[in-house]
N, C-alpha and C positions, 0 to 999 in steps of 0.2 A: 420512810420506815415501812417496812414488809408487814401487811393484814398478818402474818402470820404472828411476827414480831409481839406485837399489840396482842391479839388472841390468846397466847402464852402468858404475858403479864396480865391481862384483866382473868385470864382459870387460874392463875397461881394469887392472885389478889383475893380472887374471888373465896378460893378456898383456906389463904392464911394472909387473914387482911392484918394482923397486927404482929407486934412484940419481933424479936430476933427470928430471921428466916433463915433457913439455907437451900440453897438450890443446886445442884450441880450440871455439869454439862460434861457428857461425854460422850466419847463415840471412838471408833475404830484408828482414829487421826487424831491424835492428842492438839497440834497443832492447829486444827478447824476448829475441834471443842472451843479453844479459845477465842477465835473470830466469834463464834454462834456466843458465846457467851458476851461478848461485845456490844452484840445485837441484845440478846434478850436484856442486858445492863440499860442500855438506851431507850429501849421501851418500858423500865419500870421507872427509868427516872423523868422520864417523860409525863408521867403521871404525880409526881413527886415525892416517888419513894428516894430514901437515903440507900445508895447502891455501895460497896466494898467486894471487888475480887481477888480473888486467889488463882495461879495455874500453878498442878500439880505436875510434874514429868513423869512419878513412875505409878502415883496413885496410893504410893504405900498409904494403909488407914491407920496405923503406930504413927507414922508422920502429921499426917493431916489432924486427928484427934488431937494430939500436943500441940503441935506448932499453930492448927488454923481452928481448929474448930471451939478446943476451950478457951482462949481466949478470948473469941467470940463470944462466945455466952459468958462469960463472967461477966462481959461490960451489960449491964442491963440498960441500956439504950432501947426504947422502942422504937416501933417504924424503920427498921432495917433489913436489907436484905445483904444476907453474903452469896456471889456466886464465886462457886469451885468450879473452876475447867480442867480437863485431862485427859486421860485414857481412860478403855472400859473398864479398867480396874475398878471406878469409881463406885458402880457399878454392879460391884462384886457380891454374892449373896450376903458375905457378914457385910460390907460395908453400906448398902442401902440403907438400913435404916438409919443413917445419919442424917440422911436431905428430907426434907418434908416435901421437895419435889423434883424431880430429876427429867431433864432432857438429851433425849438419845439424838444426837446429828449421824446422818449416814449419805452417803454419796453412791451414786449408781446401782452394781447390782449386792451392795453390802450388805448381808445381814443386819435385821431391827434387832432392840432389845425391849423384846415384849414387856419387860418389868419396869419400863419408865414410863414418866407420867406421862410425855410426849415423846413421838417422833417426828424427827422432820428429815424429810431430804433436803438435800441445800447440793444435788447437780448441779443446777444453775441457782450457783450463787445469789443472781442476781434476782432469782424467783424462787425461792425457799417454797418447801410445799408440805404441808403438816398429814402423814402417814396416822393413823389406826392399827392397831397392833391385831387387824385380822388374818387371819392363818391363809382367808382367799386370797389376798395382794401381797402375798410374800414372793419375793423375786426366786425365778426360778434356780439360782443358786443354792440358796438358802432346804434347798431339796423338799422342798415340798412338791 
């Protein structure tokens, strides 16, 4: 499992150690979101959180709120985590404050989304690399 992996589960521990959590993952790739969310799943159960996911395909938050999110929280179970993966919609101004911690996955020269808790690039899959939402390392794409 990727330091990065680990890293993300012990700041999202660290900052909501108990009760019903929700996290989500998204990124420009709805389809990666869900791999990345794969990862960050295994490193929180690794630790012995109770893990439960979701993937969203269009993000709608009408959706997600009924069908995933209140459910969730009616069951008062502690020590749990939901993760939601999807597209940026997830992401979205009104829909943020749903996740008490959101990870942005981006590949190449993708725009970050400075409003998540994390970014990570995951070019190489196989070496995942946790980005800082500073305005100097923003890819020259991104027009800066």
């Amino acid at each position: 499992m990727s330091e990065v992996w680990t890293g993300i589960a012990e700041e999202f521990l660290h900052l909501y150690p108990i009760s019903g959590r929700l996290l989500a993952v998204a990124g420009a790739d709805a389809a990666r979101s869900r791999l990345v969310a794969d990862e960050v799943a295994a490193a929180l159960a690794s630790v012995g959180q109770t893990v439960e996911q979701a993937h969203s395909i269009d993000g709608d938050e009408k959706t997600l709120r009924a069908e995933v999110i209140t459910p969730f929280r009616a069951d008062a179970a502690r020590d749990r985590v939901l993760i939601v993966s999807g597209p940026a919609a997830l992401l979205s101004p009104s829909a943020r404050g749903l996740w008490n911690f959101t990870v942005w996955q981006l590949s190449d020269d993708e725009p970050p989304q400075t409003a998540a808790s994390a970014l990570v690039d995951i070019t190489d899959s196989q070496r995942p690399a946790r980005r800082f939402a500073d305005y100097c390392a923003l890819p020259s794409s991104y027009g800066a």
